[in-house]
Structures are given as C-alpha cells and as structure tokens.
VMD Tcl script that builds the backbone (N, CA, C; Angstrom):
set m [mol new atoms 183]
animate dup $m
set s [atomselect $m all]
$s set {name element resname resid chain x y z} {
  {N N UNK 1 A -63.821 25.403 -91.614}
  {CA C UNK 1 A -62.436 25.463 -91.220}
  {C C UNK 1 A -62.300 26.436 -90.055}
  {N N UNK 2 A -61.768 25.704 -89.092}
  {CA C UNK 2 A -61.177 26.888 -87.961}
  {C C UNK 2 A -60.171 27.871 -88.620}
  {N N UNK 3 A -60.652 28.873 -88.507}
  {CA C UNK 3 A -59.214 29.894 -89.059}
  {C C UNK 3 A -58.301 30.852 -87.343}
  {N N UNK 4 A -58.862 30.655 -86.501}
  {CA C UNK 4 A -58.404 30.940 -84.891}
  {C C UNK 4 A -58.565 29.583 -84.317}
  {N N UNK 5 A -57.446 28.449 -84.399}
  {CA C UNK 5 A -57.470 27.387 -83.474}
  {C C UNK 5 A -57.005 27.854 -82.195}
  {N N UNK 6 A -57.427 27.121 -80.923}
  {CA C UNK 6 A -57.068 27.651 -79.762}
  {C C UNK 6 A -57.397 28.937 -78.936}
  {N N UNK 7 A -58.264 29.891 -79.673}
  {CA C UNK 7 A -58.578 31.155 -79.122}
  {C C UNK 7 A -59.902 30.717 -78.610}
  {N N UNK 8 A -61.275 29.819 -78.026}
  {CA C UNK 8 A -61.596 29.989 -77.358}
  {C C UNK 8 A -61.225 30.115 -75.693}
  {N N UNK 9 A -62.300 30.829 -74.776}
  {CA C UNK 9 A -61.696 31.294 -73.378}
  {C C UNK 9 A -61.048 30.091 -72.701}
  {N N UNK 10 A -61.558 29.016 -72.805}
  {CA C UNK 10 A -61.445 27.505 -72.091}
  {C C UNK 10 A -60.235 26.987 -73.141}
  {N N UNK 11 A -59.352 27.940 -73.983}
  {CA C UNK 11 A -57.935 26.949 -74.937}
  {C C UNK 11 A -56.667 27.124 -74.026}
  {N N UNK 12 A -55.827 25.389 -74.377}
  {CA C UNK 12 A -54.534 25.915 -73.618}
  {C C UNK 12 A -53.604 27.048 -74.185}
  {N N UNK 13 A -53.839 27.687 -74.987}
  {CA C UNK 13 A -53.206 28.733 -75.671}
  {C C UNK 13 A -53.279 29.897 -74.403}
  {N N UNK 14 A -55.380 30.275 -74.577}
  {CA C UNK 14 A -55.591 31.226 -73.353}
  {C C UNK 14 A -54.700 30.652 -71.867}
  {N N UNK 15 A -55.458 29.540 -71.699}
  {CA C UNK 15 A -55.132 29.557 -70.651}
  {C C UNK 15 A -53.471 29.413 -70.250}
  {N N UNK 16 A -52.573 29.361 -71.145}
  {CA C UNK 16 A -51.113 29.337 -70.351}
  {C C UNK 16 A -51.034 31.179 -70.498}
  {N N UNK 17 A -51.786 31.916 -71.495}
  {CA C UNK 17 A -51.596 33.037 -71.135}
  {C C UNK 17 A -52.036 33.867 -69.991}
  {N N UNK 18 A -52.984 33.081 -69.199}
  {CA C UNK 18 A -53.659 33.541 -68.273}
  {C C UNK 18 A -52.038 33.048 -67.082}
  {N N UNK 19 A -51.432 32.250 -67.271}
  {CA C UNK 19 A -50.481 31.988 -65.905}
  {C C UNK 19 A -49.509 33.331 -66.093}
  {N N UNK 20 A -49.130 34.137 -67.069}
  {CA C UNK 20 A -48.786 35.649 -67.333}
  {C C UNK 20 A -49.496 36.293 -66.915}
  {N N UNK 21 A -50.429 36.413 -66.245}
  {CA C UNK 21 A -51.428 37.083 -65.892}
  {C C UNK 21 A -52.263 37.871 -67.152}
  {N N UNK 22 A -52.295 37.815 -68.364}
  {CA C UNK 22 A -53.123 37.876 -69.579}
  {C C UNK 22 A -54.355 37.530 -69.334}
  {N N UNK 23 A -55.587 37.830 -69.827}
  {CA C UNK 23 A -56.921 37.492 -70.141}
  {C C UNK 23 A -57.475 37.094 -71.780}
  {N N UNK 24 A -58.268 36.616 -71.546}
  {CA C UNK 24 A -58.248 36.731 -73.031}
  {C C UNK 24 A -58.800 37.265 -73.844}
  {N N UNK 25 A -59.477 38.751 -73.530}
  {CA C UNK 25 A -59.266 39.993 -73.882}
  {C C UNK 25 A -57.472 40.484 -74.161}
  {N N UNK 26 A -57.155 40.339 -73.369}
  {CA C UNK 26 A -55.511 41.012 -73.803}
  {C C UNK 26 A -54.921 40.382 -74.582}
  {N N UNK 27 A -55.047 38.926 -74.495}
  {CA C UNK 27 A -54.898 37.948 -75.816}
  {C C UNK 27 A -54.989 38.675 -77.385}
  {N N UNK 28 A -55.851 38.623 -77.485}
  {CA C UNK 28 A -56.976 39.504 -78.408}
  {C C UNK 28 A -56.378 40.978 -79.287}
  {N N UNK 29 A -56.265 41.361 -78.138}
  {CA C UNK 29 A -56.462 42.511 -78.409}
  {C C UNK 29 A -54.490 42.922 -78.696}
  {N N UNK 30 A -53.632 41.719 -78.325}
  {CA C UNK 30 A -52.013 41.668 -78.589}
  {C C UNK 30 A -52.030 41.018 -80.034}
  {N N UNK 31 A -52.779 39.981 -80.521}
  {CA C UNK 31 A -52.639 39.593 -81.847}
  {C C UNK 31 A -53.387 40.995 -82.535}
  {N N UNK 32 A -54.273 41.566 -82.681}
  {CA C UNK 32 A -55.197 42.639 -83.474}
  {C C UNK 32 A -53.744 43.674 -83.493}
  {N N UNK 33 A -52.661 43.712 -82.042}
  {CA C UNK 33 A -52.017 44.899 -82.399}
  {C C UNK 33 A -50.748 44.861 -83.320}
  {N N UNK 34 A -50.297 43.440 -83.266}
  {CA C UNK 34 A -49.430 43.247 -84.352}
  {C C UNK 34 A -50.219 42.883 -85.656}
  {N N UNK 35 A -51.259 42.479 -85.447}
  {CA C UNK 35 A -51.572 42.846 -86.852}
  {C C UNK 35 A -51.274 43.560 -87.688}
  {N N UNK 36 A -52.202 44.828 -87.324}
  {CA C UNK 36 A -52.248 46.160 -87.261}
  {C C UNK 36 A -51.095 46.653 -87.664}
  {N N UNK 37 A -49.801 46.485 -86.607}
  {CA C UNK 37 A -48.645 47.737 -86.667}
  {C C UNK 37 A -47.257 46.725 -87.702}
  {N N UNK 38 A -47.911 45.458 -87.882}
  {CA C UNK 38 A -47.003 45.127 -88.500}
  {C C UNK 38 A -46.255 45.601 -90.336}
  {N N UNK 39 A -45.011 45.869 -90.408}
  {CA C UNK 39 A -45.498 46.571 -91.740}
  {C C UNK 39 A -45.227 44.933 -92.822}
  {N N UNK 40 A -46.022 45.540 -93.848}
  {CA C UNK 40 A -46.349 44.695 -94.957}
  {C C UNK 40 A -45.055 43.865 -95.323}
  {N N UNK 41 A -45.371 42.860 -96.010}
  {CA C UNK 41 A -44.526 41.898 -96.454}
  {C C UNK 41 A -44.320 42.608 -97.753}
  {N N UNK 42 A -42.616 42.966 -98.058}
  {CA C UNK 42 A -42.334 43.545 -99.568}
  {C C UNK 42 A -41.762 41.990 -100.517}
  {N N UNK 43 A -42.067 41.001 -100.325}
  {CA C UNK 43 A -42.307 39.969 -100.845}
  {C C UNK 43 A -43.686 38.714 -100.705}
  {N N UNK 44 A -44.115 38.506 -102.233}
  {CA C UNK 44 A -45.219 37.284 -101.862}
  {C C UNK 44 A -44.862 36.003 -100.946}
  {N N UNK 45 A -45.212 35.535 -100.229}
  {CA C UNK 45 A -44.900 34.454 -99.708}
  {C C UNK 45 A -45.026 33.418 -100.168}
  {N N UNK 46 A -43.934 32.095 -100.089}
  {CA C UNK 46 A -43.900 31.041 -100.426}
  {C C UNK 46 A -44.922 30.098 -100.301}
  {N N UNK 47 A -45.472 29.535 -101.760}
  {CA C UNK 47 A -47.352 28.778 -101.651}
  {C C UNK 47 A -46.312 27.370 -101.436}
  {N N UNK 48 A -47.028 26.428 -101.100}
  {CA C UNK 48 A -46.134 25.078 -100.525}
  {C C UNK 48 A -47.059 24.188 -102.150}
  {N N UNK 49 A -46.346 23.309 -102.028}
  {CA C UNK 49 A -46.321 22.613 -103.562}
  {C C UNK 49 A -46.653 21.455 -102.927}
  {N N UNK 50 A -48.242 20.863 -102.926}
  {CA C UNK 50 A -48.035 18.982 -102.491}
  {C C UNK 50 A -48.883 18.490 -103.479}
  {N N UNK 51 A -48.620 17.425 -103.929}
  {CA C UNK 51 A -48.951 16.725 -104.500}
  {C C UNK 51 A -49.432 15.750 -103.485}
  {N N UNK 52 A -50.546 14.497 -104.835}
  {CA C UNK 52 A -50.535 13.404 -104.074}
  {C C UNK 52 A -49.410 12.350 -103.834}
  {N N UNK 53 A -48.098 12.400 -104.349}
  {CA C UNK 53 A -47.358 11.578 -104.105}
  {C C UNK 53 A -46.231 12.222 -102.946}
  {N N UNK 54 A -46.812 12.977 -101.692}
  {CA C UNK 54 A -46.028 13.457 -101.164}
  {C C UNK 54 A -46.781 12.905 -99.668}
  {N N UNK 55 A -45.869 12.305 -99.175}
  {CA C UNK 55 A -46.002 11.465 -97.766}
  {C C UNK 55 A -46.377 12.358 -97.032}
  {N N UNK 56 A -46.837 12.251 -95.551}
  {CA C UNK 56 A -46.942 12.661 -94.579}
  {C C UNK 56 A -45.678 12.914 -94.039}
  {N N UNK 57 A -44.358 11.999 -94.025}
  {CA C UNK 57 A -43.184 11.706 -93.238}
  {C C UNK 57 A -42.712 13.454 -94.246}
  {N N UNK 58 A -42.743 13.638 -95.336}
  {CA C UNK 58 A -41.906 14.440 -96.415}
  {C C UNK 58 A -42.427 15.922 -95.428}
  {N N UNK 59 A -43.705 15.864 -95.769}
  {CA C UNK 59 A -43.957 17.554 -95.493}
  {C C UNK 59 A -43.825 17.558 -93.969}
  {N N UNK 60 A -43.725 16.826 -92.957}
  {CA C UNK 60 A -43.453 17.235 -91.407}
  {C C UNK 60 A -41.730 17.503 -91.573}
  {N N UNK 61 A -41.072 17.492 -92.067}
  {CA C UNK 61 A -40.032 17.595 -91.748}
  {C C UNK 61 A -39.411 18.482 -92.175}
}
mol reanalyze $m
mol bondsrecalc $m
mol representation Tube
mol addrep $m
C-alpha cells in the first residue's frame, strides 16, 4: 500500500508545488511540520462502516 501517494519528485502534487516556488524538500519538510506542531485530536475519529452491500455510487457521495 502506498501510504504517501503523490510525494515522489516527478508527482503533480510536487510539481504544482514547485510553480510556488517550493521544492520538494520544502514539501517535506511543511507536512513533517504540521505534523509535529499539530495538537492532538481530543476525540477518536470516525472508522467508516462498509459493508458488502454498499455501492460505489453510496460511499463517493
């Protein structure tokens, strides 16, 4: 499983950050800082519930 889609140097992710003038070092190193400084969630987050009788059309929307 990809768990970083889009973060190689050659992704349109990087690269529209590069038209900001970003690298993708600074990329990088802006997700690591909200990581970091973000404070904790004082609630668990919502687990999503699918079954097999749940369409494609149900959960996009």
């Amino acid at each position: 499983m990809n768990t970083t889609p889009g973060m190689s140097r050659e992704s349109n992710f990087v690269t529209a950050a590069a038209l900001w003038g970003l690298d993708h070092t600074d990329v990088v190193r802006a997700f690591l800082h909200e990581e970091l400084t973000r404070p904790a969630y004082d609630v668990p987050l919502a687990i999503p519930v699918l079954t097999a009788a749940t369409s494609v059309r149900e959960t996009a929307a």
